[in-house]
N, C-alpha and C positions, 0 to 999 in steps of 0.2 A: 552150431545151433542155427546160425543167421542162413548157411548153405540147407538146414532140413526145412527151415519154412519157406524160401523159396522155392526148394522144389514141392512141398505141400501146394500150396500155390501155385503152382504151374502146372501140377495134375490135377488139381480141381479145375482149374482154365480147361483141360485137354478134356474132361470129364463134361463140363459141359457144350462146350463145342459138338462134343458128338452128339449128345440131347438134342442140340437146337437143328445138328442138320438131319437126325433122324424122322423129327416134325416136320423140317422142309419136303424130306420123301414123302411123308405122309398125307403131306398140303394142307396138313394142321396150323393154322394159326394161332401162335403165344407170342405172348408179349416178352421181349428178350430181357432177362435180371437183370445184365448188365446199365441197358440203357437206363435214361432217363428220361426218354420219351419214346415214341411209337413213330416209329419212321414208316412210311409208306410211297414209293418212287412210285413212278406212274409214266407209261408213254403210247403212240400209238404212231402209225404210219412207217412201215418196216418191209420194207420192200427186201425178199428172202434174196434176191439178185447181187444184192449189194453187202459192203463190209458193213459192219454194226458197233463200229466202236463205242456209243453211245451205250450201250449194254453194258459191256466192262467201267464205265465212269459211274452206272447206279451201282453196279457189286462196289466201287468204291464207296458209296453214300451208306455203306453197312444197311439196307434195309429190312425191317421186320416182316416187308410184300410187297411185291410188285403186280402191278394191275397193269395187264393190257388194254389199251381203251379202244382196240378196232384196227382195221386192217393191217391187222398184224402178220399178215402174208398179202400180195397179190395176184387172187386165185384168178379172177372175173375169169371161169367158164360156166359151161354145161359138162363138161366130163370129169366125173368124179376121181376117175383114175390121176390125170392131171392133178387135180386140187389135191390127192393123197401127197402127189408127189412135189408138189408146192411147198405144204407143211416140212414133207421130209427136207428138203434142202434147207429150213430152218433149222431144226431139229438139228442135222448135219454141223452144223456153224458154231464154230468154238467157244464164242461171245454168248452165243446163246445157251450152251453147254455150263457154261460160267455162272451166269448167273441160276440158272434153274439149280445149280448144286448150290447156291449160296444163302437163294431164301425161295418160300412160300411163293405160286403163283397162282395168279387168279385172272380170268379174260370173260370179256366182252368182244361183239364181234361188227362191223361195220360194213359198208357193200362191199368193198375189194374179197372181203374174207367170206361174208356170204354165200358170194356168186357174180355178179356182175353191178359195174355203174351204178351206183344212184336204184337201186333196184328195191322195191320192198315186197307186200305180201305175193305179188302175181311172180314172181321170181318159182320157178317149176320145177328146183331140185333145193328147195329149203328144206324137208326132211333129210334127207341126204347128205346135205351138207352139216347138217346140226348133228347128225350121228358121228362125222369126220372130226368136227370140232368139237366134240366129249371128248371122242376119243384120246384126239392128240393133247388134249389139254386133262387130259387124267381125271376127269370130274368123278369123281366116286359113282359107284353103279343103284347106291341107296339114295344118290342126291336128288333132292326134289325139280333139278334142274333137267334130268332125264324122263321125270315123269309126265311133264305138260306138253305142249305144242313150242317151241322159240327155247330161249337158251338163258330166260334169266331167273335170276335166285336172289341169295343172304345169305349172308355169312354173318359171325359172331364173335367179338374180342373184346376180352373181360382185362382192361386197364384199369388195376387197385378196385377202386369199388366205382369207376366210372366205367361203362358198358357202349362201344366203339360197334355201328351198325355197320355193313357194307352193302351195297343193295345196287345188284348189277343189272340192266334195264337191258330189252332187245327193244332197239329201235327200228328193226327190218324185217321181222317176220309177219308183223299182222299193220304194215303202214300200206295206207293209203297211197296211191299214185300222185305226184306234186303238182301241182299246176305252173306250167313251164312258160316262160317270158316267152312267147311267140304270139306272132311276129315282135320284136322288141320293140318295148313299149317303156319309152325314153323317163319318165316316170318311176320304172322299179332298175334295182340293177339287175345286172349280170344272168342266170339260168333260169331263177323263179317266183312265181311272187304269191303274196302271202295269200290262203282263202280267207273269204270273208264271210263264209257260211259254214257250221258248223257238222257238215256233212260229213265228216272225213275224219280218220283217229289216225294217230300214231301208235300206241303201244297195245289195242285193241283191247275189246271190253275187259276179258277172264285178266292180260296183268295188269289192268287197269282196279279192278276188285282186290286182284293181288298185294298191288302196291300199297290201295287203302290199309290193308289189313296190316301189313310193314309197318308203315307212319303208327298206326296206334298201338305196336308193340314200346316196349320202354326200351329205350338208350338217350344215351345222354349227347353222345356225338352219333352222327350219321355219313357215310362217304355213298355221292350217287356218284355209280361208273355210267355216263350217258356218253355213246359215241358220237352223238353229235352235240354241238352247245347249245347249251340251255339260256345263260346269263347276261349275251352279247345283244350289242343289238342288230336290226336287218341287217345282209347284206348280200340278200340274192343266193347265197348260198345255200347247201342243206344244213338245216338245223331248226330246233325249235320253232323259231320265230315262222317257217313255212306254215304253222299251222300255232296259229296265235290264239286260239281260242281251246287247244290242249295245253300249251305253256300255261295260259289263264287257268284251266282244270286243277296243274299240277300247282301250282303256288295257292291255288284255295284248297287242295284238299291238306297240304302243309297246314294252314290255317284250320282247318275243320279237324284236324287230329294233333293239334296242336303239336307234331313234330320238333323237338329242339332239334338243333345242333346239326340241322343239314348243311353242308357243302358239294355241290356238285364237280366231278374231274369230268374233261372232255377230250375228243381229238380231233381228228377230221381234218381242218381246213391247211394243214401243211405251213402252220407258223403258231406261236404261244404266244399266249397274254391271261393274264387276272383280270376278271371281272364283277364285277359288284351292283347285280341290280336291286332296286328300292323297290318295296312292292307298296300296297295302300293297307295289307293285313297279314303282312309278315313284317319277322325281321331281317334285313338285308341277306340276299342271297349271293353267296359268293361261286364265283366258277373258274377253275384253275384249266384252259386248255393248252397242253400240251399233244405238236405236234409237230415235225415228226423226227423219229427214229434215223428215220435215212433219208426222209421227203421234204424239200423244201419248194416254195413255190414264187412265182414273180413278182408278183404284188402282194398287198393287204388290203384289207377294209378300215375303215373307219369303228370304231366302238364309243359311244358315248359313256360307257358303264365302265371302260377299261383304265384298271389302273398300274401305272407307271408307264415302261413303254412293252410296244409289240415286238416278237424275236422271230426273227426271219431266218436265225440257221435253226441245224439242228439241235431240239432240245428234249430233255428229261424233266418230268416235276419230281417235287418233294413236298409232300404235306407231314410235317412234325408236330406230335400231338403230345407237350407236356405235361402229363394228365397228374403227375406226381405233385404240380406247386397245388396250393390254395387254391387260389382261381388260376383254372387250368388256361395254358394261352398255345395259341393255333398259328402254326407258321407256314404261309403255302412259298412256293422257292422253285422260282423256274433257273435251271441250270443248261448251262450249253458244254463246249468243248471243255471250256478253261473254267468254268466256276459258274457263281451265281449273276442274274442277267436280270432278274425280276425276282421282287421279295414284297409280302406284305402281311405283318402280323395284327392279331387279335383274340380280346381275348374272351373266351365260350360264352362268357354272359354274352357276348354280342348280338350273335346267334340264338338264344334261347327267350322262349314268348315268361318263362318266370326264373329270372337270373337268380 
């Protein structure tokens, strides 16, 4: 009897196992029985050139989805043939093979993947490229992410009777040109500095209407995929802070739609860190960047907002969502080679304007 319900049990295991990776084909997201939370890994900066071990170390974190947060290849051209064949040498890559049969994926896209540097709306094969990047990344042909101009959407995951947003931002199709440190001007760092007139947008008017209309849908948690950081502060680099009076936009329209439960993921600048900015009419917004995949860089900046320390190899995030306890609590978890490197828990009341 004790040998018929182990093996009961081990075909209902085999039974569902193929459930959950039949959904992964599908690029359906559920939330796995098993668990007891909602795991979501997260990376960005993947240079297709290189090994990707980092990819096999998230199939080990069991994820329920993995989000690419941007240059998840590095395409920078003009020739689409090229940039096909950019993707495919990822595609190609065992690691990456690995994990796409393991769980759910979902991407965002950053300049490398775009098209070129630092590049936004004046970039002259952004359709082109946006067709490339459906493509490879399977987006369904009914998704509303095919129907507009840029590449971003929402997605929907129903945790017990708590409602998990995703809400994936193109920061490169309708941006504005940056205003460049030239001649340097001892005063800002490093490539750009910030406008001080409100001339200029990042995510352009239509998903800017978009996004509103997002925030005033209901869920309870919210994940922004923003390929560039939101939460840090300056530091000359690309990210929010370049255009400081749509950062101010996007934390009041939070406020004006009373949004709970936003977190933003980031990538970009080729090193991780937690960050937690205090706003004057929100509740602290937290930003998990992970970066990179394969990309690591010489220095760092400074972060007033960041907490623990900065990780300068390569890393993967983890944001774990125990939606099962009472008061649900939120775990973000920057991991590198060997383990975890930066952690900091909380719990949803934090985030939420009525706990």
């Amino acid at each position: 009897m004790k040998n018929f319900n182990r093996l009961f049990i081990i075909l209902q295991l085999l039974l569902l196992t193929n459930s959950i990776f039949c959904n992964a084909q599908k690029n359906e997201i559920q939330a796995t029985p098993l668990n007891e939370s909602f795991r979501i890994v997260f990376g960005s900066c993947a240079n297709q050139d290189k090994e990707q071990p980092m990819l096999q170390n998230a199939v080990k974190l069991n994820p329920d989805l993995f989000i690419y947060l941007g240059d998840n290849i590095y395409g920078d051209t003009r020739d689409m043939n090229l940039l096909k064949n950019k993707y495919a040498k990822l595609a190609s890559k065992v690691e990456f093979q690995e994990l796409k049969k393991s769980t759910p994926i979902l991407s965002v896209w950053d300049d490398h993947d775009f098209g070129e540097n630092d590049k936004g709306r004046h970039y002259p094969f952004k359709k082109e490229s946006k067709e490339i990047f459906m493509n490879f990344w399977e987006v369904p042909q009914d998704s509303e992410r095919r129907t507009h101009d840029g590449i971003y959407g929402s997605e929907y995951v129903k945790l017990g009777d708590k409602t998990l947003q995703i809400i994936m931002l193109d920061t490169r199709t309708f941006r504005d040109d940056l205003l460049k440190n030239e001649p340097k001007n001892s005063a800002y760092k490093n490539d750009y500095i910030p406008y001080t007139k409100k001339d200029s947008t990042l995510l352009g008017n239509k998903q800017w209407k978009w996004l509103e209309n997002e925030l005033s849908r209901k869920a309870d948690i919210r994940i922004i995929a923003s390929s560039l950081q939101f939460g840090h502060e300056y530091n000359g680099y690309e990210s929010w802070t370049n255009m400081p009076h749509e950062q101010a936009k996007f934390v009041d329209l939070i406020a004006k739609t009373k949004a709970n439960g936003v977190v933003f993921i980031s990538g970009d600048v080729h090193w991780g860190e937690i960050s937690k900015m205090k706003t004057n009419n929100t509740y602290p917004l937290y930003d998990v960047t992970s970066s990179g995949i394969t990309q690591t860089w010489n220095s760092t900046e400074s972060n007033k907002n960041r907490i623990g320390d900065v990780i300068i190899q390569n890393n993967i995030g983890l944001i774990e969502i125990f939606y099962k306890d009472k008061e649900p609590v939120i775990k973000l978890n920057l991991f590198d080679k060997n383990g975890i490197v930066s952690n900091h828990d909380f719990l949803l009341s934090e985030i939420s304007f009525n706990p």
